[in-house]
Backbone as XML, in Angstrom:
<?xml version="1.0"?>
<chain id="A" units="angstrom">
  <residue number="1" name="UNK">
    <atom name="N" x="-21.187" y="-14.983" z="-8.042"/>
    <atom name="CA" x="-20.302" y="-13.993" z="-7.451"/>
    <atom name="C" x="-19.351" y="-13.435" z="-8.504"/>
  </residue>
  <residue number="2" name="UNK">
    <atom name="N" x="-18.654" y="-14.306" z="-9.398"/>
    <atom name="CA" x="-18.060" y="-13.903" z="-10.178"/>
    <atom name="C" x="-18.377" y="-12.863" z="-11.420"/>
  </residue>
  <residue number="3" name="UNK">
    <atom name="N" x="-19.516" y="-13.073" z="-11.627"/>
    <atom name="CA" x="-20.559" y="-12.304" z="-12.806"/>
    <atom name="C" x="-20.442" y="-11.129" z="-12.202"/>
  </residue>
  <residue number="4" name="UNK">
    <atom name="N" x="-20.965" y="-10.861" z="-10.905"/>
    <atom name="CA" x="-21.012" y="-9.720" z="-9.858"/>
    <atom name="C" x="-19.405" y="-8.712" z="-10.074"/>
  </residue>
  <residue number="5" name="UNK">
    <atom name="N" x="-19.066" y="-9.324" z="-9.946"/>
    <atom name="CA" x="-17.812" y="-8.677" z="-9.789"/>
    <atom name="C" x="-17.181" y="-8.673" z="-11.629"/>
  </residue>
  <residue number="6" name="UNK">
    <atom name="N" x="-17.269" y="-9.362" z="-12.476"/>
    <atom name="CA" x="-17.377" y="-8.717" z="-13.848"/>
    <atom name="C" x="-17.994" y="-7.864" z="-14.084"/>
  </residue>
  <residue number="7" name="UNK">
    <atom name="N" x="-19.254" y="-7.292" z="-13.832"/>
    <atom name="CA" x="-20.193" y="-6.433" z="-14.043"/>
    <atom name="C" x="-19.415" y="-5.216" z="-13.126"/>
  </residue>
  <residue number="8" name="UNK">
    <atom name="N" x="-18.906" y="-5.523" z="-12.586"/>
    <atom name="CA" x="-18.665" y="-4.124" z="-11.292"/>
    <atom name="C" x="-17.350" y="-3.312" z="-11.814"/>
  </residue>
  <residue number="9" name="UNK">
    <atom name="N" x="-15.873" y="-4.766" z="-12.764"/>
    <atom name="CA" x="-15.270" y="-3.900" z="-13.261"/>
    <atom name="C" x="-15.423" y="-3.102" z="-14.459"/>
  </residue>
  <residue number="10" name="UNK">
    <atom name="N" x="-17.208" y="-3.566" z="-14.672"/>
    <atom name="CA" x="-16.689" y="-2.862" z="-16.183"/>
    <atom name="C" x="-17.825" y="-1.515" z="-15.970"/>
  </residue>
  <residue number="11" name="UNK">
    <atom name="N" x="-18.508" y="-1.483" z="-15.108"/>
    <atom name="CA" x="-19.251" y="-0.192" z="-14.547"/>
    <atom name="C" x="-18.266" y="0.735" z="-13.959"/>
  </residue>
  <residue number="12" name="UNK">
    <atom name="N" x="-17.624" y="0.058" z="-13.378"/>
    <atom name="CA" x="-16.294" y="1.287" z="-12.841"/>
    <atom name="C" x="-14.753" y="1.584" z="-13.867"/>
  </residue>
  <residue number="13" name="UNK">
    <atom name="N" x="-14.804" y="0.714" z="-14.315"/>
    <atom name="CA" x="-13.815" y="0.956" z="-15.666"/>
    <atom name="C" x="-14.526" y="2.089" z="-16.979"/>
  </residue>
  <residue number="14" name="UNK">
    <atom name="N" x="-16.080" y="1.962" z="-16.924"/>
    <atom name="CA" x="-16.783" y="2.836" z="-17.697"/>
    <atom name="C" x="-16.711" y="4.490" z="-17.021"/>
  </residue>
  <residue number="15" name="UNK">
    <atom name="N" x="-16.767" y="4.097" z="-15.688"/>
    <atom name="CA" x="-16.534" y="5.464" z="-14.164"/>
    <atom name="C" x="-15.064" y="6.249" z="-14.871"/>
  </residue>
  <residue number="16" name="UNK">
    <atom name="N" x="-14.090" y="5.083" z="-14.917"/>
    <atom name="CA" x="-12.793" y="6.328" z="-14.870"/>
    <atom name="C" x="-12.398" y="6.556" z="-16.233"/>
  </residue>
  <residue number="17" name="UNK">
    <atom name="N" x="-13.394" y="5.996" z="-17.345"/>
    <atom name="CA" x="-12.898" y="6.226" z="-18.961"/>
    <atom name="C" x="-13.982" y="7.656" z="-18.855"/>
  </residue>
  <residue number="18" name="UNK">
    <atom name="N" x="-14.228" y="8.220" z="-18.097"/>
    <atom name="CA" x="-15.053" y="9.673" z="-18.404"/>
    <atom name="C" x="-14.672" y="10.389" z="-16.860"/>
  </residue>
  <residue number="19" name="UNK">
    <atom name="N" x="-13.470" y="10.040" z="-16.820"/>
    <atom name="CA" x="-12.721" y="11.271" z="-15.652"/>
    <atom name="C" x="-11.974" y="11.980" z="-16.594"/>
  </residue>
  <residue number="20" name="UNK">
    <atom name="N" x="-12.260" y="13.515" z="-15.781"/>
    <atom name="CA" x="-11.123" y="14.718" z="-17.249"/>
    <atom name="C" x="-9.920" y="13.957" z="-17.207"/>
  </residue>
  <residue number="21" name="UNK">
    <atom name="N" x="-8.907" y="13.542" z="-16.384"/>
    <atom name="CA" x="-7.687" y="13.192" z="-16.166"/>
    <atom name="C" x="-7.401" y="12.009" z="-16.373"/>
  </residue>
  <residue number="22" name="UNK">
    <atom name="N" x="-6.364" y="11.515" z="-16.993"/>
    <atom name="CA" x="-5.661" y="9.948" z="-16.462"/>
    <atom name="C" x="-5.215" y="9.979" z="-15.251"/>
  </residue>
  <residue number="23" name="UNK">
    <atom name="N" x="-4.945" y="10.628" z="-14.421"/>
    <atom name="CA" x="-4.824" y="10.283" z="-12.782"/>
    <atom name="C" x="-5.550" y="9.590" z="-12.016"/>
  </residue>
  <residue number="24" name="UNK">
    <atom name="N" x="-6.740" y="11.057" z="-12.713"/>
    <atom name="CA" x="-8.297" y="10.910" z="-11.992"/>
    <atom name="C" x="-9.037" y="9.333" z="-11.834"/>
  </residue>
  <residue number="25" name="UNK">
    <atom name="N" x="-8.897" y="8.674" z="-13.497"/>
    <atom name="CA" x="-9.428" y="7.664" z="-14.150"/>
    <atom name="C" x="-8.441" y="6.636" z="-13.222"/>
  </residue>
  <residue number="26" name="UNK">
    <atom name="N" x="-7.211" y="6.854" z="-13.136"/>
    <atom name="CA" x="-6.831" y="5.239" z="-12.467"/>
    <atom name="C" x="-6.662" y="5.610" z="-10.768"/>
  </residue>
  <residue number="27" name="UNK">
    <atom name="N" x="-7.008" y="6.539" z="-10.412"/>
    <atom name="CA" x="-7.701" y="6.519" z="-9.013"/>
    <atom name="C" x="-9.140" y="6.230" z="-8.620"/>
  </residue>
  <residue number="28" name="UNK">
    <atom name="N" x="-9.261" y="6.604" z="-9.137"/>
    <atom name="CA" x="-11.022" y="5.670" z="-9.458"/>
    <atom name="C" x="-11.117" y="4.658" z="-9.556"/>
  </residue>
  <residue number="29" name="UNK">
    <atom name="N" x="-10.259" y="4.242" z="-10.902"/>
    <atom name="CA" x="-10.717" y="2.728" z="-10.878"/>
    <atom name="C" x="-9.869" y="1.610" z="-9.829"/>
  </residue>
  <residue number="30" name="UNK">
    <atom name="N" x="-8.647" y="2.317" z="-9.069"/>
    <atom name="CA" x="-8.535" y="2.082" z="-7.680"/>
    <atom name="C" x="-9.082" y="1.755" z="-6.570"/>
  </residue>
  <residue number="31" name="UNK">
    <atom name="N" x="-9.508" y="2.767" z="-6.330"/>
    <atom name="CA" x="-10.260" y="3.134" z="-4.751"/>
    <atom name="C" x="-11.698" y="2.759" z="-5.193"/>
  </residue>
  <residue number="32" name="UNK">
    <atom name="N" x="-12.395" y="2.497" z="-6.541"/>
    <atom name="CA" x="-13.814" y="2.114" z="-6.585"/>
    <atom name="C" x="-13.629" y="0.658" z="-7.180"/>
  </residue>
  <residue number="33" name="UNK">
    <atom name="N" x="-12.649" y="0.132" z="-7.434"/>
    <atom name="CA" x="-13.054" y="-1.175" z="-8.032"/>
    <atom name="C" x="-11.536" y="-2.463" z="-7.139"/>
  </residue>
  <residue number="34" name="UNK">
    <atom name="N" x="-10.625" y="-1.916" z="-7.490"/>
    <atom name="CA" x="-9.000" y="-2.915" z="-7.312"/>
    <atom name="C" x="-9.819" y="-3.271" z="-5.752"/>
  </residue>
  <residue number="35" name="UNK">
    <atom name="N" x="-9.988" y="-1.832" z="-4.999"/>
    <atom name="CA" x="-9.682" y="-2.057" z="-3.605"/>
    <atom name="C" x="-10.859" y="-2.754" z="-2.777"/>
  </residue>
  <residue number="36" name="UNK">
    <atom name="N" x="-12.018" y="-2.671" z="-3.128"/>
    <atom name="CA" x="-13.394" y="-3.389" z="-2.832"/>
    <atom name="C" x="-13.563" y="-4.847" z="-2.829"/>
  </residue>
  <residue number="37" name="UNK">
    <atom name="N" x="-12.640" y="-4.526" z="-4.496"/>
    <atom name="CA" x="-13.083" y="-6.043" z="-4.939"/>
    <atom name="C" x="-12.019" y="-6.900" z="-4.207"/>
  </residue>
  <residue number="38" name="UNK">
    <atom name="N" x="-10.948" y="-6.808" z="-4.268"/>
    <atom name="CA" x="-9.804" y="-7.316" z="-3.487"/>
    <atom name="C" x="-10.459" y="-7.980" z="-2.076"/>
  </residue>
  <residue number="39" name="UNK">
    <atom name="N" x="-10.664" y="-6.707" z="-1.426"/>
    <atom name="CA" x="-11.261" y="-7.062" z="-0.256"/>
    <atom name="C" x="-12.276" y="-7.930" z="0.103"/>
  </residue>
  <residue number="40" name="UNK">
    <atom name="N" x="-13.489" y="-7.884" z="-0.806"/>
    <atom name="CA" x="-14.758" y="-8.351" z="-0.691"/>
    <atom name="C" x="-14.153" y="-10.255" z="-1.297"/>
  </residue>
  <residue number="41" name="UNK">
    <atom name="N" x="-13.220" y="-10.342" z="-2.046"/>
    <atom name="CA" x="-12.674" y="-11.938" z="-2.659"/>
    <atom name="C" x="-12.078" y="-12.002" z="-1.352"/>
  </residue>
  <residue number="42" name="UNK">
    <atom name="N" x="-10.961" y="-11.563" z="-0.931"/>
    <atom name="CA" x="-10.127" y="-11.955" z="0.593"/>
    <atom name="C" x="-11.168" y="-12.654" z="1.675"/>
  </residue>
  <residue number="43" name="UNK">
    <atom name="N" x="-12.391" y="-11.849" z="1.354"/>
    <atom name="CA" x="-13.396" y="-11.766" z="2.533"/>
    <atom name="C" x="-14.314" y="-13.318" z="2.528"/>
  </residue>
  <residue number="44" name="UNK">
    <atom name="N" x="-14.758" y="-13.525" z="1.156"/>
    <atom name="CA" x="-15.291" y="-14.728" z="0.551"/>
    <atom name="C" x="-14.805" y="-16.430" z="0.464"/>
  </residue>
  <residue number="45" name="UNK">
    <atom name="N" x="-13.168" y="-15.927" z="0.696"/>
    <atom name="CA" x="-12.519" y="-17.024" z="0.372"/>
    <atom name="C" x="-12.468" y="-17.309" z="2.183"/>
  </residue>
  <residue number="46" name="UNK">
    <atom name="N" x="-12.342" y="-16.807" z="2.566"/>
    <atom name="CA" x="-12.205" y="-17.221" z="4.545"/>
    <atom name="C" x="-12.300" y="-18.523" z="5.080"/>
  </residue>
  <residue number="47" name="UNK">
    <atom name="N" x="-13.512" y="-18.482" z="4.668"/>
    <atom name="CA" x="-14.197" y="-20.225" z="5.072"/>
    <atom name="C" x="-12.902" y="-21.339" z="3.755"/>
  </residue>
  <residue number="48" name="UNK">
    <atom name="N" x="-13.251" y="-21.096" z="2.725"/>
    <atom name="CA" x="-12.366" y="-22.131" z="2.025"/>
    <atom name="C" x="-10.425" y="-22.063" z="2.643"/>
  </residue>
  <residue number="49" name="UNK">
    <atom name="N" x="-10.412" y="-21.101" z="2.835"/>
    <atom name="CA" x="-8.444" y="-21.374" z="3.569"/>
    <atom name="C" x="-8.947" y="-21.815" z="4.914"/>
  </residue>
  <residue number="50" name="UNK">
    <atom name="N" x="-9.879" y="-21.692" z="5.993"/>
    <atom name="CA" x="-9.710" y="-22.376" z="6.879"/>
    <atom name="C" x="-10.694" y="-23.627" z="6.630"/>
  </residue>
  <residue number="51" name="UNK">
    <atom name="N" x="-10.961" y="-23.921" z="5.588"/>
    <atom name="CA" x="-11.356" y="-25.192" z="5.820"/>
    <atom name="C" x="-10.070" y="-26.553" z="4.872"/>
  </residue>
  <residue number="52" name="UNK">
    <atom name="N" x="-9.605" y="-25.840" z="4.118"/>
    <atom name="CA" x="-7.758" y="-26.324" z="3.688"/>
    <atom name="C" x="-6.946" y="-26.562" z="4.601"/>
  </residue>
  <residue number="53" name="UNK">
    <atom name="N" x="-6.956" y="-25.530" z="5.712"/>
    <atom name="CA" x="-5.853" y="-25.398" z="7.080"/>
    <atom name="C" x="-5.722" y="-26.651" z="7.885"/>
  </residue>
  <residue number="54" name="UNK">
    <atom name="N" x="-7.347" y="-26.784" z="8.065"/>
    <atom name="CA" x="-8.078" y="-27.485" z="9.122"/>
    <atom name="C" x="-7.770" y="-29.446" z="8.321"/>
  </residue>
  <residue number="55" name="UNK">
    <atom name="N" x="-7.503" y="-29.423" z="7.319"/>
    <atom name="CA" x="-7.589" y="-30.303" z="6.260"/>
    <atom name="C" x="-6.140" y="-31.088" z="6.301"/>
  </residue>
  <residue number="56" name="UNK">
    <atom name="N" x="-5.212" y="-30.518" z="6.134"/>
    <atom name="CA" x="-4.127" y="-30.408" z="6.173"/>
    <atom name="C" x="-3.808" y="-30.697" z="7.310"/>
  </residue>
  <residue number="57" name="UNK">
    <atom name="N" x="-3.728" y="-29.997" z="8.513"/>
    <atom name="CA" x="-3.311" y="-30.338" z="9.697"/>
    <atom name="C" x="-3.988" y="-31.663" z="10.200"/>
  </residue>
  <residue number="58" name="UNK">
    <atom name="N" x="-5.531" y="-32.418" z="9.707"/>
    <atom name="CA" x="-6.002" y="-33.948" z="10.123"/>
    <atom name="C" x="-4.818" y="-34.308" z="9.502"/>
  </residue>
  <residue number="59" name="UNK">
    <atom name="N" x="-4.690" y="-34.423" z="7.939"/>
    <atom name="CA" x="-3.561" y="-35.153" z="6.991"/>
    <atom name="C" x="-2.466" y="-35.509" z="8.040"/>
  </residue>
  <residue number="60" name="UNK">
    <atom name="N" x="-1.361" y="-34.454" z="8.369"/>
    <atom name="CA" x="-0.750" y="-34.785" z="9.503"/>
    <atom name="C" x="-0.691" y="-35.056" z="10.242"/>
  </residue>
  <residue number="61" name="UNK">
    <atom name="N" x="-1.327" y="-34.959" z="11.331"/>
    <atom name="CA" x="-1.535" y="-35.414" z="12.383"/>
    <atom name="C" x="-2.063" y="-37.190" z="12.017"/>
  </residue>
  <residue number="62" name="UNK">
    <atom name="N" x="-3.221" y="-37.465" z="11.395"/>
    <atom name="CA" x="-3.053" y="-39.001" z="10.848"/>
    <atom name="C" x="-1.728" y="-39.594" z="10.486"/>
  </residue>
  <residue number="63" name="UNK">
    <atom name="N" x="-1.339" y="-39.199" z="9.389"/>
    <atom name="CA" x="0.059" y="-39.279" z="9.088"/>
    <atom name="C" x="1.269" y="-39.493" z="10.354"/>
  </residue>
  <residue number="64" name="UNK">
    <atom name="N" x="0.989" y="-38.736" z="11.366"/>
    <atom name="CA" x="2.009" y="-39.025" z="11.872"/>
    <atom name="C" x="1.525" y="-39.940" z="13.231"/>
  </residue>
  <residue number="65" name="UNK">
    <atom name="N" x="0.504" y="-40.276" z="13.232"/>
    <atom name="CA" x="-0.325" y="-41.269" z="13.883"/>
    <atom name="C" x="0.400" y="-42.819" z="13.089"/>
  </residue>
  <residue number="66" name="UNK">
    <atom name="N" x="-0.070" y="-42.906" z="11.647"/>
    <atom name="CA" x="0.058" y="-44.391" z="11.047"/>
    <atom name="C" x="1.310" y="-44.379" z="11.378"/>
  </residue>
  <residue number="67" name="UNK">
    <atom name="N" x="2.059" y="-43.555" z="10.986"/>
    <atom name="CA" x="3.562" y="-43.354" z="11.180"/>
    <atom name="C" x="4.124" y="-43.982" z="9.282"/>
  </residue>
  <residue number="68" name="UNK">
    <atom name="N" x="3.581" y="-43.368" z="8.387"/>
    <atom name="CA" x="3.855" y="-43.501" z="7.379"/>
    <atom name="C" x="4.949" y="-43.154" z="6.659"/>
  </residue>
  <residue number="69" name="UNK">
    <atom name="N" x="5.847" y="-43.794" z="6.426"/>
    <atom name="CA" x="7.013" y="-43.928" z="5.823"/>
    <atom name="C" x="7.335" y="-43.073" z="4.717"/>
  </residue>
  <residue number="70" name="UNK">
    <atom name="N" x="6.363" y="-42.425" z="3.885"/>
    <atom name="CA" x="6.138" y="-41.197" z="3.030"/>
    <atom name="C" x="6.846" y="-39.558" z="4.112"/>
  </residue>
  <residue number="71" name="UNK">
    <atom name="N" x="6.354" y="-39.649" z="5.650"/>
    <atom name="CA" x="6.654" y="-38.612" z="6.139"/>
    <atom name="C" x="7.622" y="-38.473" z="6.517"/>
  </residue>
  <residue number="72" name="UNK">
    <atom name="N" x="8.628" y="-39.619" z="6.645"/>
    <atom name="CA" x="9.985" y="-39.606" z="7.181"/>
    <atom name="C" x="10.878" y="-39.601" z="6.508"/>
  </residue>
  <residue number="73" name="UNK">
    <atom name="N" x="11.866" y="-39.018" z="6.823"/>
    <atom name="CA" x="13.029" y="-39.086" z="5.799"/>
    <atom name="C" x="14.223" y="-40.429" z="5.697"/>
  </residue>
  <residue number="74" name="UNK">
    <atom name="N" x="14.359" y="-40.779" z="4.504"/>
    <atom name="CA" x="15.099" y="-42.271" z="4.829"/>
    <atom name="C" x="16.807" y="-41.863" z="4.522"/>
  </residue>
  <residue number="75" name="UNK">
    <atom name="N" x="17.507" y="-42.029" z="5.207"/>
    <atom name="CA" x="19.345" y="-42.180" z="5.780"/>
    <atom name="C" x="19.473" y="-41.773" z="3.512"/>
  </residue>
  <residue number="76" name="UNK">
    <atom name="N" x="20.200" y="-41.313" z="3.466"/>
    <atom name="CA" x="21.127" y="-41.581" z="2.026"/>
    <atom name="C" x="21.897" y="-42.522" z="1.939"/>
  </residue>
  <residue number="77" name="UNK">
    <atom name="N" x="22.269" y="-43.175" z="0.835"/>
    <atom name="CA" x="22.873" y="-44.369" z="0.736"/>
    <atom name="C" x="24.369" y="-43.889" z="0.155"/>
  </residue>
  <residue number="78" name="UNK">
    <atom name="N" x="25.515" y="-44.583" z="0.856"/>
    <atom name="CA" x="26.890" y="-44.061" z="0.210"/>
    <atom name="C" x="27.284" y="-44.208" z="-1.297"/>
  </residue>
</chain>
């Protein structure tokens, strides 16, 4: 996936180095590369944050099952 998406910025980075304009060139390489790719990684990663979420919340919930002394806060001492 990653190769994929190296290859894609440098086909579209090649796209806006032959636009007449510097406007032109970093709207292009905007709207054809930042904004796709952004999206299409957001899109990929899905399963891995909800499978962290899902991960995290057993942690706790065990945790506050054993009743582990790590999760509680202990009094300050004078």
């Amino acid at each position: 996936m990653l190769i994929v998406a190296i290859a894609w910025i440098y086909v579209v980075g090649l796209m806006a180095l032959t636009e007449p304009t510097i406007v032109a060139g970093i709207v292009t390489f905007l709207f054809y590369c930042v904004l796709p790719l952004g999206t299409l990684i957001y899109i990929s990663g899905t399963g891995k944050r909800k499978a962290r979420r899902k991960a995290a919340e057993q942690a706790a919930q065990e945790a506050k099952k054993s009743g582990t002394p790590g999760t509680q806060r202990s009094p300050e001492k004078p």
